[in-house]
C-alpha positions in Angstrom: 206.2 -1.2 34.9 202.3 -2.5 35.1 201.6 -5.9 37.2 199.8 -7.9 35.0 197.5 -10.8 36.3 194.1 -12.1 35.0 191.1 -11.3 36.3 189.5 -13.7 38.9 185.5 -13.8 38.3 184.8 -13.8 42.0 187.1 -12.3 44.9 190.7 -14.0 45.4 192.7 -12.4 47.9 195.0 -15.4 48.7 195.7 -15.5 44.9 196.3 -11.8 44.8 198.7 -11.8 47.9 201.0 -14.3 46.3 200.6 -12.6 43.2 201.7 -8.8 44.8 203.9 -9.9 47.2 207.0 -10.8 45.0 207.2 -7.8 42.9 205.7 -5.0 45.8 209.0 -3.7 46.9 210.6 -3.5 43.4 207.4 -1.2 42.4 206.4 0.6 45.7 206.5 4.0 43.5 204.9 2.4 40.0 201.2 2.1 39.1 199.9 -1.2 40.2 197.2 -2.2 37.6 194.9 -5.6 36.6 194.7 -5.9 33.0 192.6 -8.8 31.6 192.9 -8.5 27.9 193.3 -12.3 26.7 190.2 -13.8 25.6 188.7 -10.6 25.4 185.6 -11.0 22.2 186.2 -8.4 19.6 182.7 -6.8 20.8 183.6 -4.5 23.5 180.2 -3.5 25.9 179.7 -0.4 27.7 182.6 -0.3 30.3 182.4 1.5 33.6 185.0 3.5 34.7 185.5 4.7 38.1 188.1 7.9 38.8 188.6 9.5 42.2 189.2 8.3 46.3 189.8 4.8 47.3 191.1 4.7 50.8 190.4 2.5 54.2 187.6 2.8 55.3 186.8 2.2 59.8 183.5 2.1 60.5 182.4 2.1 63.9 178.9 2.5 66.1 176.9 3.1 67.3 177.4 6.1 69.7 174.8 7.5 71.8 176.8 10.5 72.8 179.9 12.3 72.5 182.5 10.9 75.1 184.4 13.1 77.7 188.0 14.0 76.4 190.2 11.7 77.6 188.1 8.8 78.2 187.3 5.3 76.0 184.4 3.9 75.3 183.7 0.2 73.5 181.5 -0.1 71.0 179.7 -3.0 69.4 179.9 -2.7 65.9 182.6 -2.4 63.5 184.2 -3.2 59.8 187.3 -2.3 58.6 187.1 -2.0 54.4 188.0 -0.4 51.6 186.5 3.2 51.3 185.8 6.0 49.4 183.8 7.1 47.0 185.6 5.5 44.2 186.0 2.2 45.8 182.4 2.4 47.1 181.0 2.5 43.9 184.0 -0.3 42.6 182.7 -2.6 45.1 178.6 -1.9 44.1 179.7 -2.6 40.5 181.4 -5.9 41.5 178.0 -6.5 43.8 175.7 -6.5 40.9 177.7 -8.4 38.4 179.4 -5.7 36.6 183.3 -5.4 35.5 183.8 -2.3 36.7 187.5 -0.6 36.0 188.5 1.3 38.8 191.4 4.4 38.6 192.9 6.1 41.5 195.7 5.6 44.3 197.1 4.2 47.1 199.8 4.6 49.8 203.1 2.7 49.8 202.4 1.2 53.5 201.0 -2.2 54.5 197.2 -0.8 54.5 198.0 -0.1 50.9 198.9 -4.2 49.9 195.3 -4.4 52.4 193.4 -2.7 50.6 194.4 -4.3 47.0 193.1 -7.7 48.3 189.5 -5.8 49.3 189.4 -4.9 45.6 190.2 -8.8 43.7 187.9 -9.5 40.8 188.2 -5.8 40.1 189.9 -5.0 37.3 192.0 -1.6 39.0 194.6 1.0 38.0 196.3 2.7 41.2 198.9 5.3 41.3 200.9 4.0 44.1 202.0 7.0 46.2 205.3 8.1 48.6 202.5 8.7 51.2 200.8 6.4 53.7 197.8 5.6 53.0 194.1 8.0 53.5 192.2 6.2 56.4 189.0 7.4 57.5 187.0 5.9 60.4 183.2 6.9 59.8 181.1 6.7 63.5 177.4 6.1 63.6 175.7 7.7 66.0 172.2 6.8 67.4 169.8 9.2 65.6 171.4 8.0 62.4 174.1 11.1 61.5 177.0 10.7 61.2 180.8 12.1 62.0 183.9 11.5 59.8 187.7 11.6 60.7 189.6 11.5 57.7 193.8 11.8 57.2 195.1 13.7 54.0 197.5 10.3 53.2 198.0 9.4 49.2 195.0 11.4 47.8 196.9 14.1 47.8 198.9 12.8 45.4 196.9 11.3 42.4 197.8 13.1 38.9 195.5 13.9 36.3 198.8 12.7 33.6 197.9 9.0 35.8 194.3 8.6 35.1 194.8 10.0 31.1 197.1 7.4 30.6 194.6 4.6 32.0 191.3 5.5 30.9 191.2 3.8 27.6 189.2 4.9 24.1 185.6 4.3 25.0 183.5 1.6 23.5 179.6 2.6 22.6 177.5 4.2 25.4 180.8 3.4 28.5 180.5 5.7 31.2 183.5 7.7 33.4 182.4 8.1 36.9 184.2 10.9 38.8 184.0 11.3 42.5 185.5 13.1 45.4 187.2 16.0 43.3 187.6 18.2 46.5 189.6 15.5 48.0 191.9 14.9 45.2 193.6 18.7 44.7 196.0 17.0 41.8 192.8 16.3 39.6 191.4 19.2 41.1 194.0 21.9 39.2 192.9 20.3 36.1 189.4 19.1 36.4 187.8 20.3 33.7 190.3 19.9 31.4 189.9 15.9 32.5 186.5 16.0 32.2 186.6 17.3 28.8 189.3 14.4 28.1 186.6 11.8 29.1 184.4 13.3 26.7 186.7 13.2 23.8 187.5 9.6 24.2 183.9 8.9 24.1 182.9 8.5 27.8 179.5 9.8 29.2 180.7 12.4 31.4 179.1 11.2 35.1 180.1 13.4 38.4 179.3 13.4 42.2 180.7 16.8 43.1 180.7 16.0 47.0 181.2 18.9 49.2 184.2 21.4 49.2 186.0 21.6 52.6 186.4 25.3 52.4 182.4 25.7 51.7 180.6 27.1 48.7 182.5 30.4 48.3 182.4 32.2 44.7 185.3 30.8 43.4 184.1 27.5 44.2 181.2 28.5 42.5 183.0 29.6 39.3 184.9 26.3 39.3 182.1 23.9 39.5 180.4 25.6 36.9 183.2 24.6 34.3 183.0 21.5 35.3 179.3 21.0 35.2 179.2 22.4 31.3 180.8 18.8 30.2 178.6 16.5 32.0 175.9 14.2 30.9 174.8 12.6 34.8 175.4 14.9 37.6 174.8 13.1 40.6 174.9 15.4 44.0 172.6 15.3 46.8 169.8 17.9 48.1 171.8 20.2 49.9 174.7 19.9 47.1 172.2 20.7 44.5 170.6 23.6 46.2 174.4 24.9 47.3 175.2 24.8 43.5 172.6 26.6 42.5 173.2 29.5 45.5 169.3 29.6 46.2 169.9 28.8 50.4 172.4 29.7 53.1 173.9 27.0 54.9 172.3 25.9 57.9 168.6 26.7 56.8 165.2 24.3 56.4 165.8 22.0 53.1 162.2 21.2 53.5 160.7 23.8 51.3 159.9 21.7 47.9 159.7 25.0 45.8 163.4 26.0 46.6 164.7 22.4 45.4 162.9 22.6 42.2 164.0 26.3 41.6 168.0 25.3 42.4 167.2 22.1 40.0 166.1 24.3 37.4 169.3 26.4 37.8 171.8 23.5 37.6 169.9 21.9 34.9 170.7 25.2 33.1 174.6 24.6 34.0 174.8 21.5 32.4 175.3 20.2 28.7 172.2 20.3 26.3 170.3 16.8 27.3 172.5 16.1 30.3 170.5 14.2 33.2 170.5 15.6 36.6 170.1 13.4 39.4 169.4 14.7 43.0 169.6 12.1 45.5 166.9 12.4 48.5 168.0 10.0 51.1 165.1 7.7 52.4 162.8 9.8 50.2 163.9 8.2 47.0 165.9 10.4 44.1 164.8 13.3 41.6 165.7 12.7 38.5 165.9 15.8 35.4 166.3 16.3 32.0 165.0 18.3 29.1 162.8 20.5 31.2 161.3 17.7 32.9 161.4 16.4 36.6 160.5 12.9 37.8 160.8 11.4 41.7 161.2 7.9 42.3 159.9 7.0 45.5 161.3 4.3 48.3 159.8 2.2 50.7 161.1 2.6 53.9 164.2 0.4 54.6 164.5 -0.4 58.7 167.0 -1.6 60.7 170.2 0.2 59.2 173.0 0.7 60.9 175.5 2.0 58.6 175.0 4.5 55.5 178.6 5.0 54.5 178.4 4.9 51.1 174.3 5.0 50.3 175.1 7.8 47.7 177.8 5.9 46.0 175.6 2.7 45.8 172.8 4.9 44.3 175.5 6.2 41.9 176.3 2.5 40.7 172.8 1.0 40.1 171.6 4.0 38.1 174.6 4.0 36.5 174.4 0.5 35.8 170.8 0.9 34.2 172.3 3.7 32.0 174.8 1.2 30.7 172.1 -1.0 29.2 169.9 1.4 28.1 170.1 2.8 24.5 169.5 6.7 23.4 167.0 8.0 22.1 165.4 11.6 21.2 161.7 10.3 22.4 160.6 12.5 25.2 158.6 9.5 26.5 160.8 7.2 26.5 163.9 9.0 28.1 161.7 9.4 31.2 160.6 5.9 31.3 164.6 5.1 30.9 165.5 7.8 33.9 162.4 5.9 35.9 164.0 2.8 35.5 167.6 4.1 36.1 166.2 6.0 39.4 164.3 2.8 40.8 167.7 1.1 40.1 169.9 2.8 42.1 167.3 3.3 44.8 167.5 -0.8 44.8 170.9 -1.0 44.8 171.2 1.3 47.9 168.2 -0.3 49.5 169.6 -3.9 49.0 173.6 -2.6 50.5 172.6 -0.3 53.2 171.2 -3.0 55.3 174.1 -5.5 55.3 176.5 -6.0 58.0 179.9 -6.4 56.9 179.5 -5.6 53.7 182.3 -7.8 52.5 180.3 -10.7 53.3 178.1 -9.5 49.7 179.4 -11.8 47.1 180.2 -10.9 43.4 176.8 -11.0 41.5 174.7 -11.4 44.7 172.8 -8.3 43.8 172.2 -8.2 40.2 168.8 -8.4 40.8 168.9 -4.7 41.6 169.1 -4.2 37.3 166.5 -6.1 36.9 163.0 -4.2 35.8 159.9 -4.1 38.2 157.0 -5.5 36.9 
């Protein structure tokens, strides 16, 4: 049994309690979902889907140095919210104006009815779980790194079978997002063979690998490189794309420009023929391949950031975003003015989030300038 309920244009969460909280114990082990389809036009635009992690997110800072075990300490910041790359990106989506269409899981706990009322004007599919729900509380500390404490909870639980049957025919040039595959070992089993679903229902194929727990070890090798062969947007950061390609142990200087643009090469090589490749460089801006060709997209300097939970998965959504509007085309000139504009996009999407302080104060739409085009 689905919950069906229309879809607010901006956040609700006192409709969505009343709306949840009559039928929640009935369904605690059935999908809860948000299906708008009345009124729908019969033109259907590019949807974005979004499959992988949503959890609860604690964020907490900033810490100037490891405490003593078995002491407290207070700190001045915090936000509780939902989390996850999934949800992340969801909630980026909803920022800039977009209907996003979010599929993954939750717990069958109280965090779980929580966290549904973070995501209203969302239009979500969640497998509800017989597992409490993932929490992860994220502390900044003061030279800007971070540490992550993270509980196993419901994403151990979300089945491929789940996200098949909720991840509808594609309309023209709709894009699946994947995230967090390492932290989802039900879609991992069958990864590829979802990837390839995606693909036949018409989907570009988009993926943000993260990074494995158990390291880059051969067989983790072998696996991402079936899962790289059907996609069109890999998204992964420096020291995921150099890991991929096997061109630098762990723990050495990323610095060396030569060694990124040989491991770019050899991922570019791993992917499907025109299939963009996106490497994200923090503060430095993004990389952005395809066809042979590089381009960087360059940021200014964003100050006064306290928390960058979530800067890749912002990223993710604004280039994303700009790929959504953008037509195809075979022109070499034109696809690198499109991956320009898609690369500046996300960089202002990420720009515009990272610096705001809760985040759920953003409202839906706030930052749709993000798409728009620099002059």
């Amino acid at each position: 049994m689905k919950l069906e309920h229309p879809e607010p244009s901006r956040p609700q969460p006192n409709r969505t309690e009343s709306n949840r909280s009559e039928s929640s114990q009935s369904q605690s082990s059935q999908p809860q979902s948000r299906q708008p389809e009345l009124g729908r036009s019969q033109f259907n635009p590019p949807q974005l889907s979004i499959v992988g992690d949503v959890s609860v997110d604690l964020v907490l800072g900033t810490l100037d140095g490891w405490p003593k075990i078995g002491t407290e300490q207070l700190l001045p910041r915090s936000e509780l919210r939902a989390g996850g790359s999934a949800a992340n990106s969801a909630l980026a989506a909803r920022h800039l104006g977009l209907n996003p269409h979010l599929i993954g899981a939750i717990g069958d706990d109280d965090l779980a009815q929580w966290l549904l009322l973070q995501l209203a004007g969302i239009r979500v599919e969640l497998q509800t779980c017989a597992s409490d729900t993932t929490v992860s509380v994220g502390l900044m500390h003061a030279d800007g790194e971070r540490t992550f404490f993270t509980s196993c909870g419901h994403l151990q639980h979300l089945t491929p079978d789940f996200v098949l049957e909720h991840l509808p025919q594609a309309s023209p040039g709709s894009i699946a997002l994947f995230t967090a595959p390492f932290l989802l070992p039900g879609l991992r089993e069958r990864f590829s063979q979802l990837l390839a679903a995606a693909s036949s229902k018409g989907y570009q194929v988009a993926l943000d690998t993260g990074w494995p727990p158990e390291g880059w070890t051969p067989q983790v090798h072998q696996e991402v490189e079936g899962w790289l062969a059907h996609c069109d947007h890999l998204l992964v950061n420096e020291l995921e794309a150099v890991s991929i390609a096997g061109s630098q142990d762990d723990g050495q200087d990323l610095d060396d420009s030569r060694v990124l643009e040989l491991a770019v090469q050899h991922v570019a090589r791993l992917l499907k023929p025109g299939a963009h490749l996106i490497v994200k460089l923090g503060a430095a801006g993004a990389l952005g391949h395809v066809d042979g060709r590089s381009i960087r997209y360059t940021t200014e300097m964003v100050g006064d950031i306290f928390d960058t939970v979530g800067a890749g998965d912002s990223f993710n959504t604004g280039y994303l975003a700009a790929r959504l509007s953008q037509t195809s085309t075979s022109q070499a000139s034109t696809k690198q003015a499109s991956l320009r504009d898609a690369l500046a996009a996300g960089c202002r999407t990420a720009s515009a989030i990272l610096p705001r302080f809760p985040r759920k104060r953003i409202g839906a739409g706030e930052l749709a300038h993000c798409l728009q085009p620099q002059s």
